[in-house]
LUMVO-600223 format. One line per 4 residues: number of its first residue (from 1); for each residue x, y, z of N, C-alpha, C, CB. Coordinates in steps of 0.05 Angstrom, whole numbers, plus 32768, in hexadecimal, padded with zeros to 4 digits. Each point is the difference from the previous one (the first is absolute). Glycine has a CB too. Layout:
<rs>
NUM) X Y Z X Y Z X Y Z X Y Z ~ ...
</rs>
This chain:
<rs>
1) 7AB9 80BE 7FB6 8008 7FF9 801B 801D 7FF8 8000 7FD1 7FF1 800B ~ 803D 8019 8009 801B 7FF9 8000 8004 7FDC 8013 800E 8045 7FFE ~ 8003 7FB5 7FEA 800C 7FE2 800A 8014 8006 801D 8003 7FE9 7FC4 ~ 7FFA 800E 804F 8012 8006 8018 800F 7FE1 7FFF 7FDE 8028 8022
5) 8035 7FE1 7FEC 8012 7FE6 7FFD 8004 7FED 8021 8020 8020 7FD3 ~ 7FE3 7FCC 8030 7FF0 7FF1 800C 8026 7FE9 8008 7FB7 8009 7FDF ~ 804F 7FF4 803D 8008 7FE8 8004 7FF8 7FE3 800D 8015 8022 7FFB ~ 7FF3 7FD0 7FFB 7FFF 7FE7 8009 8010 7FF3 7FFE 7FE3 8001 7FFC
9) 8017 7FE5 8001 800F 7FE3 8002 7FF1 7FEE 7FE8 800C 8001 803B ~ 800B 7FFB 7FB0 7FFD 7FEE 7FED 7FF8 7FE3 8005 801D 801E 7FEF ~ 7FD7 7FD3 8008 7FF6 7FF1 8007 800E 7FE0 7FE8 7FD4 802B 801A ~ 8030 7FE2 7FC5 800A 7FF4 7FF4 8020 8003 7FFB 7FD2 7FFC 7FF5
13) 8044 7FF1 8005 800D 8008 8004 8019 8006 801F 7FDB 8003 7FD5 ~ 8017 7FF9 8038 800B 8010 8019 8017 7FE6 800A 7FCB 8025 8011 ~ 8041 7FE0 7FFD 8019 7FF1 8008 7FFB 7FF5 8021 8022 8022 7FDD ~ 7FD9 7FF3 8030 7FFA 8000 801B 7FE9 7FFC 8008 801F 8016 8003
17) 7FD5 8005 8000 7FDF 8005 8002 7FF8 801A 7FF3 7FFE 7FE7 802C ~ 8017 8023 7FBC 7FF8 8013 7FE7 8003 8019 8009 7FE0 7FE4 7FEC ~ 802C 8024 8026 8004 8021 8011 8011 8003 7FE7 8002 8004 8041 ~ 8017 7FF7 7FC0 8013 8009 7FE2 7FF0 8007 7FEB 8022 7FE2 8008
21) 7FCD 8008 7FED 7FF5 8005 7FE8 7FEA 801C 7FF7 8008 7FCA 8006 ~ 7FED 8037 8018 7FF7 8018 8003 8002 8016 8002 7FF8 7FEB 8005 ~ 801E 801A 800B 800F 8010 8001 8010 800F 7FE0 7FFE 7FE3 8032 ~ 8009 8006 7FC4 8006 800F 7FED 7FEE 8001 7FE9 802A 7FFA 8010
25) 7FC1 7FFC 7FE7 7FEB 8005 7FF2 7FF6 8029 800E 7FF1 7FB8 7FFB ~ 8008 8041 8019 8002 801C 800B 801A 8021 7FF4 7FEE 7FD3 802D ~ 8022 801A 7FD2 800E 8015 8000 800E 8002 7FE3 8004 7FFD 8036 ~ 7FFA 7FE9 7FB2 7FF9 7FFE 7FF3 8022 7FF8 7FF7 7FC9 801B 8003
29) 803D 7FD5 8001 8024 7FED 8002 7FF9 7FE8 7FF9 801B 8013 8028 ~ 8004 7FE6 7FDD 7FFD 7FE0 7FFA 8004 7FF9 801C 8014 7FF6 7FCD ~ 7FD6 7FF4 8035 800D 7FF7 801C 8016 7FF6 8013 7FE3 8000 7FF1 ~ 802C 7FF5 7FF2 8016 7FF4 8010 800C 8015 800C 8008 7FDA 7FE4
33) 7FFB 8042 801A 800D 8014 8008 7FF4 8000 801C 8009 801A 7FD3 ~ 7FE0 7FE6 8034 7FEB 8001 801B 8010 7FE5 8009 7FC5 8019 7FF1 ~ 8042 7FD2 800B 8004 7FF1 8011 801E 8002 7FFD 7FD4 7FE4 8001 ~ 8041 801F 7FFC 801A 7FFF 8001 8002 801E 8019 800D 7FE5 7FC3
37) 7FE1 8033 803B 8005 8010 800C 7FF0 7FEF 8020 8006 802E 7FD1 ~ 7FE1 7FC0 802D 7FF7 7FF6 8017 8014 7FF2 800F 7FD6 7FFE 7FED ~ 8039 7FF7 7FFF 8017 7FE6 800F 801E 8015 800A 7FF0 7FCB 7FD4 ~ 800D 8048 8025 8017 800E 8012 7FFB 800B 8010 8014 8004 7FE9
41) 7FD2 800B 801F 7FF0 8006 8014 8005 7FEA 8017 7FDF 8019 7FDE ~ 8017 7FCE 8015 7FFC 7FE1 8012 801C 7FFC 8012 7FE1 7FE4 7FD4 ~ 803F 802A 801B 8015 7FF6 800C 7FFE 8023 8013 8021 7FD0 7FD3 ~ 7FCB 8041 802D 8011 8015 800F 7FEE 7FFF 801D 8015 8024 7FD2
45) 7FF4 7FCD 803C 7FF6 7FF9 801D 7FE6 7FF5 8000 8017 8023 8012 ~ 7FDD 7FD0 7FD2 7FE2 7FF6 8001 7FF1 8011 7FFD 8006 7FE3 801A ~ 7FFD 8037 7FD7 7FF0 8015 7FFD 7FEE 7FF8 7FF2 801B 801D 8004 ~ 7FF0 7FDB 7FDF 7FF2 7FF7 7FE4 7FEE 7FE9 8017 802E 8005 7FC8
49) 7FD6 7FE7 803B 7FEE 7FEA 800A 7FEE 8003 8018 8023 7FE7 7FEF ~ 7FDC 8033 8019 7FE7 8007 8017 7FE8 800D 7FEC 8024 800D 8031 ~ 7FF0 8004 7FC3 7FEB 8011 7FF1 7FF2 7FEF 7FE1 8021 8030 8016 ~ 7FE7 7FBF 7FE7 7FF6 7FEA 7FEB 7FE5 7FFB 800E 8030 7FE5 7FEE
53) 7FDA 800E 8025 7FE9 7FF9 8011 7FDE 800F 8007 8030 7FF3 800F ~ 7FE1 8021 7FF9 7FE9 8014 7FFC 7FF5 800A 7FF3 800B 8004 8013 ~ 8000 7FFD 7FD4 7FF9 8002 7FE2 7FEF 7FEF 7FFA 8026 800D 7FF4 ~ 7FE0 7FDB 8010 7FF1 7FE4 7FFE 7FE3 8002 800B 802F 7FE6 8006
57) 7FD2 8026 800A 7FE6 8002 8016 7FF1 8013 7FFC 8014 7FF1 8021 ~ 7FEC 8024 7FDB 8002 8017 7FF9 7FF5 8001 7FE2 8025 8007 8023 ~ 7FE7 7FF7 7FC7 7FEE 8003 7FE7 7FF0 7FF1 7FF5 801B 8012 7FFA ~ 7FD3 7FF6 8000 7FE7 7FEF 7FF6 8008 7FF4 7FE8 7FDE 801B 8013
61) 8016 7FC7 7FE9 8008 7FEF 7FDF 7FF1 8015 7FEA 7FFD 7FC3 8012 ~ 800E 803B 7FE1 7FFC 800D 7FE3 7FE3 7FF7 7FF7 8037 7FFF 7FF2 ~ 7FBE 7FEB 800A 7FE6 7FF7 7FF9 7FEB 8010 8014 8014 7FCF 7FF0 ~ 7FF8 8039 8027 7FEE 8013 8015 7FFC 801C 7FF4 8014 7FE8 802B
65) 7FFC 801A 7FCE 800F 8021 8000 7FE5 7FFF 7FE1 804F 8006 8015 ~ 7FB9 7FEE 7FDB 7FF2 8000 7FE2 7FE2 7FFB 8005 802C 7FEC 7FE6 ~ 7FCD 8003 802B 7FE8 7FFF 8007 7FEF 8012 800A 8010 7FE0 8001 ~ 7FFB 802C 800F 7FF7 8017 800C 7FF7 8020 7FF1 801E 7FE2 801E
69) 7FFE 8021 7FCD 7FFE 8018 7FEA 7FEA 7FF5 7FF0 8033 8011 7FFD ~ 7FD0 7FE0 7FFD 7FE5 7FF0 7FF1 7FE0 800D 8008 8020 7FCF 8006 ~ 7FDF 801E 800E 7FE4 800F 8011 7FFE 801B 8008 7FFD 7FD9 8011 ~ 801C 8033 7FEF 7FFA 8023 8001 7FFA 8011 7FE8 8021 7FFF 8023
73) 7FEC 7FF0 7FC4 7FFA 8006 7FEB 7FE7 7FFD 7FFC 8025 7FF9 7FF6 ~ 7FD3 7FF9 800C 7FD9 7FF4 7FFC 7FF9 8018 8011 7FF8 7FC0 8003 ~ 7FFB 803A 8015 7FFF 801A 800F 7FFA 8011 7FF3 801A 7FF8 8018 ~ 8003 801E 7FDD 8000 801A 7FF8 7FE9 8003 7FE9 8035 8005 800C
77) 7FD2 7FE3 7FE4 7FEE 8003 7FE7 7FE9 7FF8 800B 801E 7FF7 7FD9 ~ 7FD8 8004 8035 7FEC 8006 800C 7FEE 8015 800A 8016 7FE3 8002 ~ 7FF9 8025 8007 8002 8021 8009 7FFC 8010 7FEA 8022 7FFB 8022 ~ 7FED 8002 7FD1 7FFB 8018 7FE6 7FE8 7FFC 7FEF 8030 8004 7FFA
81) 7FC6 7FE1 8003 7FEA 7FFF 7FEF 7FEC 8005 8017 8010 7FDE 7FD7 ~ 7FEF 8023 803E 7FE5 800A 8011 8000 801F 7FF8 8003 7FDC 802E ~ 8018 8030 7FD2 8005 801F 8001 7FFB 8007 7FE7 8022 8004 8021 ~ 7FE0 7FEC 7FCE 7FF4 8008 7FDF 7FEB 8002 7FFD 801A 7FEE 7FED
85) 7FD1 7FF5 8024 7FE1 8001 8001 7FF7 8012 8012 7FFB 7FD6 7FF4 ~ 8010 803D 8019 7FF2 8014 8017 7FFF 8016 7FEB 8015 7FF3 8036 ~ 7FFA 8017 7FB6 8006 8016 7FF3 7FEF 7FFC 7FEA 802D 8008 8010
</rs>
């Protein structure tokens, strides 16, 4: 099964409310790069700082995100051992 890749919001670590951290876990950087590029965003008419926001709101915490693959994982293997015992 293919691993799909998943954003969120860091939960440890995080400075603000972890959009940076996620973000670049996502994209797979260091963060401070995600936030030096957020804080010039922030000086270009409040772009960076609306869209933080919404970011903020918007991505699910990471303990969600993991919890969730979790129980889909169960699930599947679920699935397959019924489909093994039908055969």
């Amino acid at each position: 099964m293919k691993e799909t890749k998943r954003i969120y919001k860091i939960e440890e670590g995080k400075k603000i409310c972890g959009v940076c951290g996620g973000l670049a876990e996502y994209l797979n950087i260091d963060p401070t790069i995600i936030r030096v590029i957020w804080g010039v965003l922030a000086f270009a008419y409040g772009t960076g700082i609306v869209l933080y926001f919404i970011c903020a709101i918007v991505f699910p915490p990471k303990s969600e995100v993991v919890r969730k693959e979790a129980k889909a994982r169960v699930i599947n293997e679920d699935k397959e051992e019924e489909e093994k015992d039908e055969k």
